[in-house]
N, C-alpha and C positions, 0 to 999 in steps of 0.2 A: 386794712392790714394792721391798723393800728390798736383795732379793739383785737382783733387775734394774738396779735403779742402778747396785751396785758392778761387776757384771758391766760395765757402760759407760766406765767409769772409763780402765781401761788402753787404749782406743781414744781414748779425747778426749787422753789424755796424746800419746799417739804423733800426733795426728793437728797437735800442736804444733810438732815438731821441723821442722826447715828441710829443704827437699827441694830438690832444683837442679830449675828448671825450663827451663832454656838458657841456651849459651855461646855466647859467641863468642870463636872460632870455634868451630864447631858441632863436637860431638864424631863422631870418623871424617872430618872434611873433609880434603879435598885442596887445598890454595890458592897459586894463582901468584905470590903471593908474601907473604912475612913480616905479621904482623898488627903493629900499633904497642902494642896492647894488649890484652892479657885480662879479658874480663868476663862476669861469672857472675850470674843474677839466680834468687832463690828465691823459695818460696812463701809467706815472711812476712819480718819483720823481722830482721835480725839484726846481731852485738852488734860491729860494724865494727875495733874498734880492738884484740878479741880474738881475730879471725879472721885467715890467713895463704894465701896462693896460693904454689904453687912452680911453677916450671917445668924441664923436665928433657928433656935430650937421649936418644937412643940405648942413650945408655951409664951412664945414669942420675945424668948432671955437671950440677947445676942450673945455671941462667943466674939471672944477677941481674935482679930486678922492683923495681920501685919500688910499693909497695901506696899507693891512690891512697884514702885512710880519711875524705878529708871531701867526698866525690866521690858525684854521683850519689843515685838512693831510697836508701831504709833498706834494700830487698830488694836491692840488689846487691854484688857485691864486684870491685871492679878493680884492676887492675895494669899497668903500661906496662911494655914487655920491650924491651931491644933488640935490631936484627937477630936476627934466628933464621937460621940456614941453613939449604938444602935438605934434608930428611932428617925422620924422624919426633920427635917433640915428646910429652909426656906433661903436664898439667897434673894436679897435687892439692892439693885443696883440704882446708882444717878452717875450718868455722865455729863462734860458739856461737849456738845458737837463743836465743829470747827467753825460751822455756821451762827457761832453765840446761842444754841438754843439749850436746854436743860431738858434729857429726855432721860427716863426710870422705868425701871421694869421689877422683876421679880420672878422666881419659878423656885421648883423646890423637889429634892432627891432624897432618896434613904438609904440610910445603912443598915442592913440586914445583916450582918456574918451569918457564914455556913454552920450550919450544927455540925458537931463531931458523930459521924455514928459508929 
């Protein structure tokens, strides 16, 4: 019983860490136009005012966010960006889980506006 336990161990650890459960804007979207803010929401707690969002054009030149740290549940993390232009967008993130770990992702959307016809 006793090696069964520990064999359990390293999955309840892992099953701690923060995992992104959705953004918005949704990773791969296409949006008619600029979002006013990014927001991210995980599958637990996490540790807000040690976590960071970036945002990043084409060419990999971030845009300045304002991190929004007293804002919103404990699971989320946001940021107000302004104007984006048309063109693809990359967001990454680093949070720390509540379990002490340091876990980072990234994904990335575009702004297309509608043409006038």
């Amino acid at each position: 019983m006793g090696a069964a336990a520990l064999a359990l161990l390293p999955a309840a650890g892992v099953a701690a860490h923060s995992l992104l459960l959705e953004s918005s804007p949704a990773a791969g979207a296409t949006l008619s136009e600029a979002p006013p803010r990014i927001s991210l929401r995980f599958n637990n707690r996490i540790e807000k005012p040690l976590s960071t969002m970036r945002v990043l054009d084409e060419r990999g030149t971030p845009r300045p966010v304002t991190m929004l740290v007293g804002e919103g549940a404990a699971d989320r993390l946001t940021a107000t960006v302004a104007d984006l232009a048309p063109g693809a967008w990359r967001v990454e993130w680093q949070v720390l889980s509540t379990d002490g770990h340091i876990v980072s992702g990234r994904f990335s959307f575009r702004v297309a506006p509608q043409t006038a016809r």
